[in-house]
N, CA, C and O atoms as a GROMACS GRO file, in nm:
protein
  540
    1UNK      N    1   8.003   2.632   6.690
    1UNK     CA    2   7.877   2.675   6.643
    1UNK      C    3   7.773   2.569   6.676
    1UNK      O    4   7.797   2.448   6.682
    2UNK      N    5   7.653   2.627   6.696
    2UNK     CA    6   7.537   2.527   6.783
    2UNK      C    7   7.469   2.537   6.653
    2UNK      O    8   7.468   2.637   6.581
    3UNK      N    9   7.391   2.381   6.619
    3UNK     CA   10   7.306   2.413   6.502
    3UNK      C   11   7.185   2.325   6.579
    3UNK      O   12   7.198   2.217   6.636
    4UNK      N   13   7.069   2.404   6.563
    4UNK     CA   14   6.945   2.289   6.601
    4UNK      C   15   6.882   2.268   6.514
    4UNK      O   16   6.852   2.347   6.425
    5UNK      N   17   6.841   2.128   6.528
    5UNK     CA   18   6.766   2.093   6.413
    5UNK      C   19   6.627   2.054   6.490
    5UNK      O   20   6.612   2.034   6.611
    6UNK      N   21   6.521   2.048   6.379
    6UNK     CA   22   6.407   2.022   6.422
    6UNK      C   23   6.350   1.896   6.385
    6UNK      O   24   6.379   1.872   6.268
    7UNK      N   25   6.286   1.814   6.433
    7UNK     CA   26   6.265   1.654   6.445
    7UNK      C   27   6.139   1.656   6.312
    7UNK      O   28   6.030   1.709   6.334
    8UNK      N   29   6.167   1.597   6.188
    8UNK     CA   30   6.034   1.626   6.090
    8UNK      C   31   5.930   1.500   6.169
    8UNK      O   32   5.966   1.397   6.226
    9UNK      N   33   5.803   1.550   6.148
    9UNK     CA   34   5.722   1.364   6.169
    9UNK      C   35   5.648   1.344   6.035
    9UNK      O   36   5.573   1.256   5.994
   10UNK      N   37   5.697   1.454   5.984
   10UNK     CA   38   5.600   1.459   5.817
   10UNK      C   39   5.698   1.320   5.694
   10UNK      O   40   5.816   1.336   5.665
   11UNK      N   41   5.613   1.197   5.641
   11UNK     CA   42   5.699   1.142   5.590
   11UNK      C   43   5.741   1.252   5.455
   11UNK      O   44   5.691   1.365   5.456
   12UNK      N   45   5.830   1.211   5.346
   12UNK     CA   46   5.915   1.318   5.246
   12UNK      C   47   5.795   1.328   5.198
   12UNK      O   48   5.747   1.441   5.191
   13UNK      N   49   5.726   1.225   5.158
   13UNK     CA   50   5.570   1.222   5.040
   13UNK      C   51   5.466   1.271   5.106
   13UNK      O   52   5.376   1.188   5.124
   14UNK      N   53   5.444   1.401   5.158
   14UNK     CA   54   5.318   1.454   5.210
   14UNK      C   55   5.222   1.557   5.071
   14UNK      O   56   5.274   1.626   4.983
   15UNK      N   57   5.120   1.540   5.087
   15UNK     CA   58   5.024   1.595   5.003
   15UNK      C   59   4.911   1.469   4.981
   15UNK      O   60   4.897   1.357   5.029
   16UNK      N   61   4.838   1.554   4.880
   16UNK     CA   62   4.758   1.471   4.827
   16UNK      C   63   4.761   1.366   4.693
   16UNK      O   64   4.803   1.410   4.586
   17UNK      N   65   4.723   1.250   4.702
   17UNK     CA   66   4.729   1.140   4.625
   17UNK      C   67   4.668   1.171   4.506
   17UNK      O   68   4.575   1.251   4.508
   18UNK      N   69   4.702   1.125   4.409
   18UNK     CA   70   4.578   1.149   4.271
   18UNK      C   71   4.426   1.093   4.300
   18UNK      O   72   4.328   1.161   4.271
   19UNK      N   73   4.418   0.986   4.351
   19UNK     CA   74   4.326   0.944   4.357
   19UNK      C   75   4.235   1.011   4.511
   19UNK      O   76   4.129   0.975   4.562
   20UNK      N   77   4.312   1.098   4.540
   20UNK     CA   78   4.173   1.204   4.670
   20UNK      C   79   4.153   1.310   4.568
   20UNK      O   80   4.042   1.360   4.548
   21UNK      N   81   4.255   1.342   4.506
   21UNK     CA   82   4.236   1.455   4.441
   21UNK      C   83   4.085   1.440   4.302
   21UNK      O   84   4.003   1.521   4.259
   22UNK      N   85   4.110   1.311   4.279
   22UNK     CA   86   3.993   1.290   4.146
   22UNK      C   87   3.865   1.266   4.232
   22UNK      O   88   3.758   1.304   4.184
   23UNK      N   89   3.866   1.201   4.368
   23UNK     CA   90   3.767   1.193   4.428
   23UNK      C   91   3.679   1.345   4.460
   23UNK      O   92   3.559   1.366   4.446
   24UNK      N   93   3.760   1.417   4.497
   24UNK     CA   94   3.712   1.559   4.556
   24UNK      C   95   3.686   1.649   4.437
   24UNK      O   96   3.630   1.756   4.461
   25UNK      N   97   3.719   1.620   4.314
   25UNK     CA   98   3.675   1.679   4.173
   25UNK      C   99   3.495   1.592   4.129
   25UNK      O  100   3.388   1.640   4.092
   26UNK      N  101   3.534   1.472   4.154
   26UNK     CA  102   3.401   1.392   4.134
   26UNK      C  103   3.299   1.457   4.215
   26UNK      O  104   3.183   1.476   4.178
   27UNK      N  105   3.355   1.494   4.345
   27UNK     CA  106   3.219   1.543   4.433
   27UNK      C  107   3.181   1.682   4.368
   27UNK      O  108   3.064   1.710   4.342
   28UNK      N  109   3.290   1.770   4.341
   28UNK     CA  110   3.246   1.899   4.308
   28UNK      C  111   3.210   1.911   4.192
   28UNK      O  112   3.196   2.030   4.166
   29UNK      N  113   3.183   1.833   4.092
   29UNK     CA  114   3.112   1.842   3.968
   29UNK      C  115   3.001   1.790   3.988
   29UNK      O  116   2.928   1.807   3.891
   30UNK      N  117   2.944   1.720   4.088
   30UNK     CA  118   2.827   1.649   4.102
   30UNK      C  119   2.733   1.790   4.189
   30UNK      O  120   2.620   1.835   4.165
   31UNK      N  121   2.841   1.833   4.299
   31UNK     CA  122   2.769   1.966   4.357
   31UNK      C  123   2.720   2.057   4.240
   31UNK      O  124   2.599   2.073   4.221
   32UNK      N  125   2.831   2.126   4.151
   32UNK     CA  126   2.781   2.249   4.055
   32UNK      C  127   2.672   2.176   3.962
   32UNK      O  128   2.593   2.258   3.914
   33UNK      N  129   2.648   2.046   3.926
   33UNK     CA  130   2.583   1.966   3.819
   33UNK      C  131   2.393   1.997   3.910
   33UNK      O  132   2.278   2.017   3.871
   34UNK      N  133   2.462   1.983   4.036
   34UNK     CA  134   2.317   1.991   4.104
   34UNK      C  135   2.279   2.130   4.100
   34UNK      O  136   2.167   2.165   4.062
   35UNK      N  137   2.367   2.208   4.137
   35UNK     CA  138   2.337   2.369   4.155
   35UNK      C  139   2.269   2.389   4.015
   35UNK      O  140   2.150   2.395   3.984
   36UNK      N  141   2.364   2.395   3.954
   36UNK     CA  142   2.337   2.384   3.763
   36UNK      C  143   2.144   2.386   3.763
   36UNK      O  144   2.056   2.471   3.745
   37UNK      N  145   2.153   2.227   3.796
   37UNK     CA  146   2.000   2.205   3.776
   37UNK      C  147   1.876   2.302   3.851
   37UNK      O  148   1.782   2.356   3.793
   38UNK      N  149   1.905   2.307   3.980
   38UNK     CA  150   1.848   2.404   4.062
   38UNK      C  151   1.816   2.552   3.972
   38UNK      O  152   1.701   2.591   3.950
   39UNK      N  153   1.936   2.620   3.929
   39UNK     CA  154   1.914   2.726   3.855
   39UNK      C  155   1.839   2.719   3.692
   39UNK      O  156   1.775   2.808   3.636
   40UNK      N  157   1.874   2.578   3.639
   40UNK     CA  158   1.763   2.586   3.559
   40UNK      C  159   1.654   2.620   3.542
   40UNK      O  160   1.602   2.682   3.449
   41UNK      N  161   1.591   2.550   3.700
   41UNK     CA  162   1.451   2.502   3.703
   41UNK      C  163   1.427   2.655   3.735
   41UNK      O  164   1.402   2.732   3.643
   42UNK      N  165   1.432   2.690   3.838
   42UNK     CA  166   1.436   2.864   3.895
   42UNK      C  167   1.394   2.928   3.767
   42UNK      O  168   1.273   2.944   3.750
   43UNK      N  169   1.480   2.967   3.674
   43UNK     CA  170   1.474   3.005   3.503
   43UNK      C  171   1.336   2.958   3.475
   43UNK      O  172   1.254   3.049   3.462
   44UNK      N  173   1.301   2.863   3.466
   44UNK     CA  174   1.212   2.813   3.328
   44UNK      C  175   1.072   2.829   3.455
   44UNK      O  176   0.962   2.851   3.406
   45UNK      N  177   1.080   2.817   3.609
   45UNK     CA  178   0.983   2.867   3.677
   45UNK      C  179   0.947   3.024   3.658
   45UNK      O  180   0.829   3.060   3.649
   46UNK      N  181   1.049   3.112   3.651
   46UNK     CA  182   1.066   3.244   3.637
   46UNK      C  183   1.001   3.264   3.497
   46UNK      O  184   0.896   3.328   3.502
   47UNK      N  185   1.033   3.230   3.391
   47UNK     CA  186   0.950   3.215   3.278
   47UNK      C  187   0.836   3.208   3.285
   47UNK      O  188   0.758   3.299   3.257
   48UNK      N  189   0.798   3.061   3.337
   48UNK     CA  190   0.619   3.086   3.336
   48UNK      C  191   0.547   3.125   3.429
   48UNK      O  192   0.433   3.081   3.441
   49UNK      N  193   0.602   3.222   3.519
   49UNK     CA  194   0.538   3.276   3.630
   49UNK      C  195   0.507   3.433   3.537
   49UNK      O  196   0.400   3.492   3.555
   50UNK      N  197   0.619   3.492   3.433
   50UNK     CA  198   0.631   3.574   3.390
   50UNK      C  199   0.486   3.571   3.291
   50UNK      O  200   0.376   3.625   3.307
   51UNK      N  201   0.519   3.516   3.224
   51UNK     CA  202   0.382   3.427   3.074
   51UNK      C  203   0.269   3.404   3.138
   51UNK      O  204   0.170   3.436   3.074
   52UNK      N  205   0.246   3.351   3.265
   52UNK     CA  206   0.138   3.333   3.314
   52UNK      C  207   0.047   3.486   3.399
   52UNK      O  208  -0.075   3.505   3.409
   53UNK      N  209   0.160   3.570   3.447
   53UNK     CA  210   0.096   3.702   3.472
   53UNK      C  211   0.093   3.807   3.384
   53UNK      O  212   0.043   3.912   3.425
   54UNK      N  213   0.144   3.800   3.250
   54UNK     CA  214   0.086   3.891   3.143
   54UNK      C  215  -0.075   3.809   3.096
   54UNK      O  216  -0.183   3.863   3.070
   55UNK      N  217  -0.040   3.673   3.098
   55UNK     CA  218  -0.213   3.636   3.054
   55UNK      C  219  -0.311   3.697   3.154
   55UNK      O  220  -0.412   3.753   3.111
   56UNK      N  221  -0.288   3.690   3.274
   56UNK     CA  222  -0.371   3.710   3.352
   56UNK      C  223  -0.396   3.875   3.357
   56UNK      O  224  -0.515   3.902   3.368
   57UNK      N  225  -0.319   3.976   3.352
   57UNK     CA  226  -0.313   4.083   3.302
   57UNK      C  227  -0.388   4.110   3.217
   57UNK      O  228  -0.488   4.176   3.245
   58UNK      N  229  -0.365   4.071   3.095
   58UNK     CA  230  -0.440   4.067   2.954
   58UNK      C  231  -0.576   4.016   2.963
   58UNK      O  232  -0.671   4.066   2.903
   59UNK      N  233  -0.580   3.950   3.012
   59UNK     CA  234  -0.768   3.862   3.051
   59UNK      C  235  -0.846   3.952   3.156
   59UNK      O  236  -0.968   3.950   3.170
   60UNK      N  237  -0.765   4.024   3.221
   60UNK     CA  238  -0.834   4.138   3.338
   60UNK      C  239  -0.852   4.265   3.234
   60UNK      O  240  -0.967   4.309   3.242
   61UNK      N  241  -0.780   4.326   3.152
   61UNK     CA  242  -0.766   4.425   3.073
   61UNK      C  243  -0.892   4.389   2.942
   61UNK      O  244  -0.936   4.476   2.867
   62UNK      N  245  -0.924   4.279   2.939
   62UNK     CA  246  -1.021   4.236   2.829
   62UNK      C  247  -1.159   4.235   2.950
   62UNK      O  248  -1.260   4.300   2.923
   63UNK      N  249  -1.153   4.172   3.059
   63UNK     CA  250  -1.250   4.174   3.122
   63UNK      C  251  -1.332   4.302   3.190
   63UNK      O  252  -1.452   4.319   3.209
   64UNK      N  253  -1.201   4.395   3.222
   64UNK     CA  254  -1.276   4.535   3.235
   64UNK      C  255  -1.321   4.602   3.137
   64UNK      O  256  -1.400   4.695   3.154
   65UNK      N  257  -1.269   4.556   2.994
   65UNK     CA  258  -1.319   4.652   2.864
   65UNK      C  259  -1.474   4.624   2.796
   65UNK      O  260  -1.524   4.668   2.693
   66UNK      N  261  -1.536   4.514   2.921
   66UNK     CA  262  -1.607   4.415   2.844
   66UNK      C  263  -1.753   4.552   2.845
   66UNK      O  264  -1.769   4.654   2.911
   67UNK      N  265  -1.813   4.501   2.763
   67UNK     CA  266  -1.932   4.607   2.719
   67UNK      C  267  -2.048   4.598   2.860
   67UNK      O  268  -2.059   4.493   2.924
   68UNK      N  269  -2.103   4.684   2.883
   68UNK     CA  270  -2.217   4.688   3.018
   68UNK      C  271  -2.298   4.541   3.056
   68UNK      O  272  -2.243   4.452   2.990
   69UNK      N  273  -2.368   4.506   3.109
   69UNK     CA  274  -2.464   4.404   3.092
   69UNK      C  275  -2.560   4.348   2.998
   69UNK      O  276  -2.582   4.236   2.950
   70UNK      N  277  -2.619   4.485   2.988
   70UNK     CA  278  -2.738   4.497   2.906
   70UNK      C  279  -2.663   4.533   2.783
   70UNK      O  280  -2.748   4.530   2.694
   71UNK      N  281  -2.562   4.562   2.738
   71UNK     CA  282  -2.467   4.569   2.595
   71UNK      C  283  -2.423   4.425   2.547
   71UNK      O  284  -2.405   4.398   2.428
   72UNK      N  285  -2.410   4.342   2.642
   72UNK     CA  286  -2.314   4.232   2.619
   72UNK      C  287  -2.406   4.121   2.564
   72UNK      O  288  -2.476   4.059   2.644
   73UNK      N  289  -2.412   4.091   2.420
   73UNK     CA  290  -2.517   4.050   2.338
   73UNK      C  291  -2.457   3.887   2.306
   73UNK      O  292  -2.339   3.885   2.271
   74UNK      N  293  -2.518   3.766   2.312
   74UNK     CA  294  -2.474   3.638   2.350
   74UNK      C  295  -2.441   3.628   2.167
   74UNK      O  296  -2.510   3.661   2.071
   75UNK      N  297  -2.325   3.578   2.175
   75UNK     CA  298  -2.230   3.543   2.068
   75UNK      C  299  -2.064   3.525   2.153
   75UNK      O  300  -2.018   3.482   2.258
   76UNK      N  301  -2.014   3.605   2.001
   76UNK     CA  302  -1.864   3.629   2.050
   76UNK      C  303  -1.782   3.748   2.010
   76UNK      O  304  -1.790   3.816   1.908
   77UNK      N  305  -1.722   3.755   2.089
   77UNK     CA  306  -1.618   3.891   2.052
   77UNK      C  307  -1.478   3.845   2.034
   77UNK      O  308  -1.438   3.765   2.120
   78UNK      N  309  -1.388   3.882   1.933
   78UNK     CA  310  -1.236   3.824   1.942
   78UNK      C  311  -1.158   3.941   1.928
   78UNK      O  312  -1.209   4.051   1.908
   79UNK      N  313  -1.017   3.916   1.938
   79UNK     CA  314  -0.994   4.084   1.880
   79UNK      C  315  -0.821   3.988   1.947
   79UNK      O  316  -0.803   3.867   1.962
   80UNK      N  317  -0.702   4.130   1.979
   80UNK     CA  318  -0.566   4.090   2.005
   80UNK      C  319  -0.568   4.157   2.086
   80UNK      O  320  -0.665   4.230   2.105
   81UNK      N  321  -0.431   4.159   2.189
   81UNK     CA  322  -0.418   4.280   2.276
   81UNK      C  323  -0.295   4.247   2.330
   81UNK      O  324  -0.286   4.148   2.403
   82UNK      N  325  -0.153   4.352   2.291
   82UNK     CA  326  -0.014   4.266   2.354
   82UNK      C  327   0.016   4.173   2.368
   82UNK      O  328   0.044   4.111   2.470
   83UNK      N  329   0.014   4.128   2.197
   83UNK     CA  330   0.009   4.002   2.095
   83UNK      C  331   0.004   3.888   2.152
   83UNK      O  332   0.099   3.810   2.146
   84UNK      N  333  -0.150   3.852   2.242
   84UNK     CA  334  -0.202   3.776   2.295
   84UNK      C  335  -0.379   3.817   2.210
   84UNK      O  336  -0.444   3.922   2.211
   85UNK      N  337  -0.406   3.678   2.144
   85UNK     CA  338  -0.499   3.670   2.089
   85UNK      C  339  -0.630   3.616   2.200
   85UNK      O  340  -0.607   3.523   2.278
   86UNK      N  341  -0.740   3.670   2.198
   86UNK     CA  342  -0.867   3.655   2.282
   86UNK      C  343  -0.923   3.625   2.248
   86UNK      O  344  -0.896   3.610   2.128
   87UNK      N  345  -1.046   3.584   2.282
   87UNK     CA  346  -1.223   3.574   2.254
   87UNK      C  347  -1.301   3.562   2.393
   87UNK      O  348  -1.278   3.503   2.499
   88UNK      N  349  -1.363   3.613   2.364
   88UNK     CA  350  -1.505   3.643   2.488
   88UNK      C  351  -1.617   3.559   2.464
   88UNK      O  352  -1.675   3.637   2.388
   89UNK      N  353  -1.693   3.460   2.469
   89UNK     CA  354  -1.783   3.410   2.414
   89UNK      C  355  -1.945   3.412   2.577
   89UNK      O  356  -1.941   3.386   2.697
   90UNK      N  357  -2.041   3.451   2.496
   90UNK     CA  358  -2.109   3.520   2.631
   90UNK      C  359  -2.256   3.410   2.570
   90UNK      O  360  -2.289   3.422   2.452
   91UNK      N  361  -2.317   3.332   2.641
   91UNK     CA  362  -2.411   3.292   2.627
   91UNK      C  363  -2.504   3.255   2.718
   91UNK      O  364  -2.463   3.274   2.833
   92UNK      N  365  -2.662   3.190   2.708
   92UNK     CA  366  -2.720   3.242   2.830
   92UNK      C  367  -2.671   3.061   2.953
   92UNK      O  368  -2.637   2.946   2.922
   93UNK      N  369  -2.692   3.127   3.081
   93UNK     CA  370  -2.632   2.979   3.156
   93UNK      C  371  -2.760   2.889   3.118
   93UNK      O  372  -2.877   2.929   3.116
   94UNK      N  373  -2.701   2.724   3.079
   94UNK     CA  374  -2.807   2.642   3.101
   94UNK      C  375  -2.836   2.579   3.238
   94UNK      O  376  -2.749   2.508   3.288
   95UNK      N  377  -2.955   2.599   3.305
   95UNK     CA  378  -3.004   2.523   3.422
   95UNK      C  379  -3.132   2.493   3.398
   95UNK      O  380  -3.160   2.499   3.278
   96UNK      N  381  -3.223   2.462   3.472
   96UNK     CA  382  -3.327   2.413   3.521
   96UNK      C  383  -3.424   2.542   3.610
   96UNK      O  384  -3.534   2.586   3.576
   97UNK      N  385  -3.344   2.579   3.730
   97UNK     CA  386  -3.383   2.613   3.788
   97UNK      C  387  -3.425   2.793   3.726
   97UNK      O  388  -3.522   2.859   3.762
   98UNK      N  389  -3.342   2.826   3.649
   98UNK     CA  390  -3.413   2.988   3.556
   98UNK      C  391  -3.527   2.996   3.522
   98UNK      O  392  -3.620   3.072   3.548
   99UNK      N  393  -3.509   2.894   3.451
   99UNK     CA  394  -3.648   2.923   3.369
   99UNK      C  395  -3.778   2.881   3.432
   99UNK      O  396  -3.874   2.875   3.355
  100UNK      N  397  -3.797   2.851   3.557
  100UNK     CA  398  -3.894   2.807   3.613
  100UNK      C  399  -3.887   2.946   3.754
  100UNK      O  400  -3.944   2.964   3.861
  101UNK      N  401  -3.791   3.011   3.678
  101UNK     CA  402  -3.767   3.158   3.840
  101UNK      C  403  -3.846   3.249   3.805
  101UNK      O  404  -3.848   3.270   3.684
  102UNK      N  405  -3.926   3.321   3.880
  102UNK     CA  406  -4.006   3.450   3.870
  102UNK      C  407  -3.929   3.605   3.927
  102UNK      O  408  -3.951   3.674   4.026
  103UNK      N  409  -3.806   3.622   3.785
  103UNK     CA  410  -3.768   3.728   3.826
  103UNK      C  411  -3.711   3.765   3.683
  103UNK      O  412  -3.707   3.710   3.573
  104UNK      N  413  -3.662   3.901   3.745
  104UNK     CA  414  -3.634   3.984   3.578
  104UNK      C  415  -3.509   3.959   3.560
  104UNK      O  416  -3.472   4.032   3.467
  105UNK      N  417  -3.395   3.876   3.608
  105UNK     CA  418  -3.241   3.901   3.593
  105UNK      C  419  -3.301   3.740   3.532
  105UNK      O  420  -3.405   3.675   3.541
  106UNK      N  421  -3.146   3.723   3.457
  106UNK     CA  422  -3.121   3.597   3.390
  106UNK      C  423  -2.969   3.582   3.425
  106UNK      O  424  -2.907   3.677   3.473
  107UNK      N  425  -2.899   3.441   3.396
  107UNK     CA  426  -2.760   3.427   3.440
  107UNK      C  427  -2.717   3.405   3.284
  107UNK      O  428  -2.785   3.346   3.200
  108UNK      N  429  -2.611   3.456   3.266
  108UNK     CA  430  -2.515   3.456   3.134
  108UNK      C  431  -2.400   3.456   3.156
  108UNK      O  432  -2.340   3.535   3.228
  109UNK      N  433  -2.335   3.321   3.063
  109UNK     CA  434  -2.220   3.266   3.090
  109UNK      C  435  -2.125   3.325   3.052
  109UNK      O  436  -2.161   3.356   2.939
  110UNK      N  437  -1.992   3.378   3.069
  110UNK     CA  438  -1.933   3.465   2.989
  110UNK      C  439  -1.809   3.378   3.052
  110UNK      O  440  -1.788   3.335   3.165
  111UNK      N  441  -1.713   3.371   2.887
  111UNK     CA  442  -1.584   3.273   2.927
  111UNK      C  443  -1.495   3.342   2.822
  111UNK      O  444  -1.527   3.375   2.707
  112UNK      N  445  -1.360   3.360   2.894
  112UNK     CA  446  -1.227   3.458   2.810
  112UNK      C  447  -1.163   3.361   2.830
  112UNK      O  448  -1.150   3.289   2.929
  113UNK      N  449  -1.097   3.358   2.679
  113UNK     CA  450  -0.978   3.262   2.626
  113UNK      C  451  -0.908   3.350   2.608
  113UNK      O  452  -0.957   3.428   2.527
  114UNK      N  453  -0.776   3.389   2.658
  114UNK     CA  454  -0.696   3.417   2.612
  114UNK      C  455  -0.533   3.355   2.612
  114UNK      O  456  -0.476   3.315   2.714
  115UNK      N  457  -0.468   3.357   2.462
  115UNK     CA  458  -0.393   3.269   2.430
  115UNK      C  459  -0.264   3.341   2.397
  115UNK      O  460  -0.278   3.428   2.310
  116UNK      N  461  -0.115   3.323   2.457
  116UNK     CA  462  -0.037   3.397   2.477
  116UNK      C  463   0.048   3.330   2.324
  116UNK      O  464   0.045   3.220   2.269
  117UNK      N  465   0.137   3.493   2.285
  117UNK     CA  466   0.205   3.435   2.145
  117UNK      C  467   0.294   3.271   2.148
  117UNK      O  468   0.315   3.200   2.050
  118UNK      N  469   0.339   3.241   2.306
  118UNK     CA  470   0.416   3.042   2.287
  118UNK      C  471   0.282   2.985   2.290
  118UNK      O  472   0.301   2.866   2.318
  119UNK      N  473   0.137   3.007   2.274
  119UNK     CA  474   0.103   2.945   2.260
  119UNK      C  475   0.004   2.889   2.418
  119UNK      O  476  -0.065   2.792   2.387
  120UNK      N  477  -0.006   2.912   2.504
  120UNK     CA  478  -0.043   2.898   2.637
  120UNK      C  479  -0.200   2.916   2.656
  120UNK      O  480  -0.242   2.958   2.548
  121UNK      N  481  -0.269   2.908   2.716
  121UNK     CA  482  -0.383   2.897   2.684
  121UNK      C  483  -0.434   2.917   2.811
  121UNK      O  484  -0.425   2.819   2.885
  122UNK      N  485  -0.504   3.052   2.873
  122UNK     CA  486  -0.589   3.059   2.970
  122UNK      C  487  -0.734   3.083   2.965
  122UNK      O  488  -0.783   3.154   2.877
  123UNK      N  489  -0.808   3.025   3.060
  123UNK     CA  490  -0.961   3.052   3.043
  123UNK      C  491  -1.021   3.091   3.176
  123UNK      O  492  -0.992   3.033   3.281
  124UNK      N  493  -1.087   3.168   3.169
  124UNK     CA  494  -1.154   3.238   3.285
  124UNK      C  495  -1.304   3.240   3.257
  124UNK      O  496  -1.347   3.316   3.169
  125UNK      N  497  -1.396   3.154   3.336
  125UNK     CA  498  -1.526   3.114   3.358
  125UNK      C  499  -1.620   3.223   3.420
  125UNK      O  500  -1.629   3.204   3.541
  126UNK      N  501  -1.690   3.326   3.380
  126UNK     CA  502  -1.765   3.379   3.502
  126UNK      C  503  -1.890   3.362   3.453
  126UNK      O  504  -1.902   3.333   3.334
  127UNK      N  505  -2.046   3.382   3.568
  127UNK     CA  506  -2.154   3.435   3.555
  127UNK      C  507  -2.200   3.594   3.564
  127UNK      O  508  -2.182   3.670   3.659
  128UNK      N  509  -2.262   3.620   3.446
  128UNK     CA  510  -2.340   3.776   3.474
  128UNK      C  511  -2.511   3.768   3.474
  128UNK      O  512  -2.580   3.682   3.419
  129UNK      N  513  -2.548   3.859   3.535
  129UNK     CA  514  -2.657   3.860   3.554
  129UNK      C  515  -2.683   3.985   3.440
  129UNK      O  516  -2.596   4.064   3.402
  130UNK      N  517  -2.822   3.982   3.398
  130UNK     CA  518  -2.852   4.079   3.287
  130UNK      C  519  -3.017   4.014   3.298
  130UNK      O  520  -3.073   3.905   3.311
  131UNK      N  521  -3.052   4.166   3.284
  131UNK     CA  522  -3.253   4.171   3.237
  131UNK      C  523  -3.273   4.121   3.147
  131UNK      O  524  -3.222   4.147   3.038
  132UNK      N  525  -3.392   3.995   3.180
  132UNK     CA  526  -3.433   3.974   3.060
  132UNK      C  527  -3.481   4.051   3.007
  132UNK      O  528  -3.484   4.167   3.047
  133UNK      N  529  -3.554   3.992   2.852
  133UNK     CA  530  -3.606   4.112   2.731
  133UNK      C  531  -3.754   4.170   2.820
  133UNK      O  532  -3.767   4.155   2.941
  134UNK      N  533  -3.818   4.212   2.763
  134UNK     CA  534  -3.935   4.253   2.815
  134UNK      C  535  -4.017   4.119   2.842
  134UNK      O  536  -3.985   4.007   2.802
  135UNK      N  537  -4.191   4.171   2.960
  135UNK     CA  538  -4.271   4.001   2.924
  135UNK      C  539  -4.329   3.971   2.860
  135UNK      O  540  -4.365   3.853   2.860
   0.00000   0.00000   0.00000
């Protein structure tokens, strides 16, 4: 009977050592630790991208509701709206150059706060033009 054998070159102790094995665990907890963080941030970006376009929503929805020109009487208006609290505050612009202008429009400052229930706080600056009173 013929028996062949095959020549090993593998020494008996082949595999991995403890110490590659803890090395290649060290790397892959440092990888998911990073991923980890990555997806945090993503989250808490996703959050205030979310919070920041209902304000802006809500401040457009207050800004189209706003009363005509000639309605919009310099004080303030407050009120809620998809429990985001507002105010409108409309007063006339200060310059120099108005009150020395020979025309019937005037500039009026009109500025929306609106403040989301965490607390966030947006403001939107515009000018309106509106007739003055009679001469």
């Amino acid at each position: 009977m013929l028996r062949l054998t095959i020549p090993r070159n593998e020494p008996a102790n082949a595999g991995f050592t403890l110490v590659e094995a803890l090395v290649s665990l060290a790397v892959l907890a440092i990888s998911l630790a990073a991923i980890g963080g990555l997806a945090a941030s993503s989250y808490r970006s996703g959050l205030y991208v979310e919070r920041h376009v209902a304000e802006v929503e809500t401040a457009q929805a207050i800004i189209s509701g706003l009363p005509d020109r000639k309605d919009l009487a310099t004080g303030s208006l407050t009120g809620e709206m998809a429990d985001h609290r507002w105010r409108v505050d409309a007063a006339p612009y200060p310059a120099d150059f108005v009150a020395s202008a020979k025309t019937v429009w005037s500039p009026q400052e009109v500025i929306v706060r609106v403040e989301s229930p965490s607390g966030a706080l947006l403001r939107f600056d515009t000018i309106r033009l509106v007739k003055r009173a009679g001469p």
